[in-house]
Steps between C-alpha positions, in 0.01 A plus 500: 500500500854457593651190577796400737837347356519124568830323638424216290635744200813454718506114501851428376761750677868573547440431818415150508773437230790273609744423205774323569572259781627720764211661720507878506664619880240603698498863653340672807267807408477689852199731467507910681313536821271877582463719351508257184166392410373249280598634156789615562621150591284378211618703270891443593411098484410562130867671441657189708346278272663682194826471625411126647466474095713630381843371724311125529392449883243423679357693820248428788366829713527604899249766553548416913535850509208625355273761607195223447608218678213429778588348778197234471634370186771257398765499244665801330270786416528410122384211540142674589479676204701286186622183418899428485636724214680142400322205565698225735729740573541454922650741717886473544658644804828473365392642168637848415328792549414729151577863565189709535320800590638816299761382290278253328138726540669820361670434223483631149458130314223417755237320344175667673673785733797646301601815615700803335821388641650205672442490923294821463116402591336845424352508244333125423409529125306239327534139405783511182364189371155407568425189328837364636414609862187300432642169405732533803221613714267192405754267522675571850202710700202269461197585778384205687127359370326662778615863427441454096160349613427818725585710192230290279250556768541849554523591123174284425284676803653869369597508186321725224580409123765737504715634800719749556764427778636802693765485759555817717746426802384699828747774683781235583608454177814698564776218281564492154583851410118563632614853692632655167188374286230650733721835531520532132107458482464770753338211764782492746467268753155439402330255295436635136130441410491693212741369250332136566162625498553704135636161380230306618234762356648470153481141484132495616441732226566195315390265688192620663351218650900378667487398859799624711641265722775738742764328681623730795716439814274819661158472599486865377618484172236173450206782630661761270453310143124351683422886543566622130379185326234340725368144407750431232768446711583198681790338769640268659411435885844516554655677811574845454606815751486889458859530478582148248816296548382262780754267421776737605400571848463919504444718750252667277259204556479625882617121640228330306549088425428325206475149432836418324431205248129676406737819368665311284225291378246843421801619329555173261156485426446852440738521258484208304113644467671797374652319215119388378402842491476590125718828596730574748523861637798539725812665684822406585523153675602159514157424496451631180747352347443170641155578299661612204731164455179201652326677093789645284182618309320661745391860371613726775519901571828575716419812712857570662389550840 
């Protein structure tokens, strides 16, 4: 049976390091609005916490833009999901603003999203450095209780002794170099069963008794993997569509509405109960390699797709 990293590995960090007796200036991280979902920002939070590192500030976050705030709550949407990347750090509005968005996302030196070339987003390879993505990840994106004890729950009601976690993004998955992937696997614009499905039936081989647990943004895709493997497989309630991408408001979902902070929190929890799956079958995403860095040593089949 697998089990889950622990922050408390994480206890003493650059991050709550203060040598010297001048504080470190305090910064303004200003989060992207639709169509950037959750990992995306994640994902570009671990970078920012790199450089935060490495050049010796401090930063606090303003997601006010973000796709999941709900009107019914307060405070900014991070706030729902994770606590302050740097504890008793308080909003500044006179603090600089950090550049973000593509020159810090799609870079080469990126520490979980580099890409082939500087300000050029297609392709998004995997992490460079996955224990190092980890540390920062642990350290500066840390889940409030509630969400790690919804992952607990779920994985204690579900869980087989081994798992196998496959992630399979719906039609909308259209970023990320996506387009030329499917085309060179003959799927255009179409979601590629196959290629996951041959992975998945190799590992079984070995692991016949594995449980499946698929993570999907499309309710067809989740029917898909329930059709070929039956009672093995298991998900998350989470909300889901036909077309994926809920977050980013497409036509293609014919004017349907979805509850904004629930996206965000089925997509947390789904994939850090992707990272307890003892492997990870998966495309190209920042989900996956959000999974890939929360266990550097998570076994894991990349199916470019």
């Amino acid at each position: 049976m697998k089990k889950g990293l622990s922050a408390a590995s994480n206890s003493t960090t650059l991050g709550s390091m203060n040598h010297g007796t001048n504080p470190k200036p305090i910064k303004r991280l200003k989060l992207r609005a639709i169509p950037s979902g959750m990992f995306s920002n994640v994902n570009e939070v671990i970078e920012h916490a790199r450089l935060a590192e490495r050049d010796g500030y401090t930063f606090f976050i303003d997601w006010s833009m973000s796709c999941y705030r709900d009107p019914d709550k307060d405070g900014d949407p991070w706030e729902y999901y994770f606590e302050p990347s740097f504890a008793g750090v308080a909003p500044n509005p006179a603090a600089d603003t950090l550049t973000s968005g593509v020159p810090v996302a799609c870079t080469r030196d990126n520490i979980i999203t580099p890409r082939l070339e500087d300000g050029n987003c297609n392709p998004l390879l995997l992490p460079r450095d996955r224990v190092c993505a980890s540390r920062l990840l642990h350290t500066y994106v840390r889940p409030k209780q509630y969400i790690n004890d919804a992952v607990a729950a779920f994985r204690t009601a579900n869980w087989r002794e081994e798992m196998i976690g496959l992630h399979i993004r719906g039609p909308g998955r259209l970023h990320g170099g996506a387009e030329e992937l499917r085309k060179a696997l003959g799927a255009d614009g179409a979601v590629p069963f196959e290629p996951y499905f041959e992975q998945a039936d190799r590992i079984l081989n070995l692991m016949p008794d594995a449980g499946i647990f698929v993570c999907s943004d499309s309710e067809p895709v989740v029917q898909s993997v329930r059709d070929r493997y039956g009672d093995r497989v298991v998900d998350y309630p989470a909300v889901r569509s036909t077309f994926g991408e809920m977050h980013a408001g497409h036509a293609e979902n014919k004017g349907q509405s979805f509850p904004p902070y629930r996206l965000g929190l089925d997509m947390l929890i789904e994939a850090l109960l992707l990272a307890e799956s003892d492997v990870f079958i998966h495309g190209n995403s920042n989900v996956a390699n959000f999974v890939l860095s929360c266990d550097p040593y998570l076994l894991h089949v990349y199916v470019q797709a």
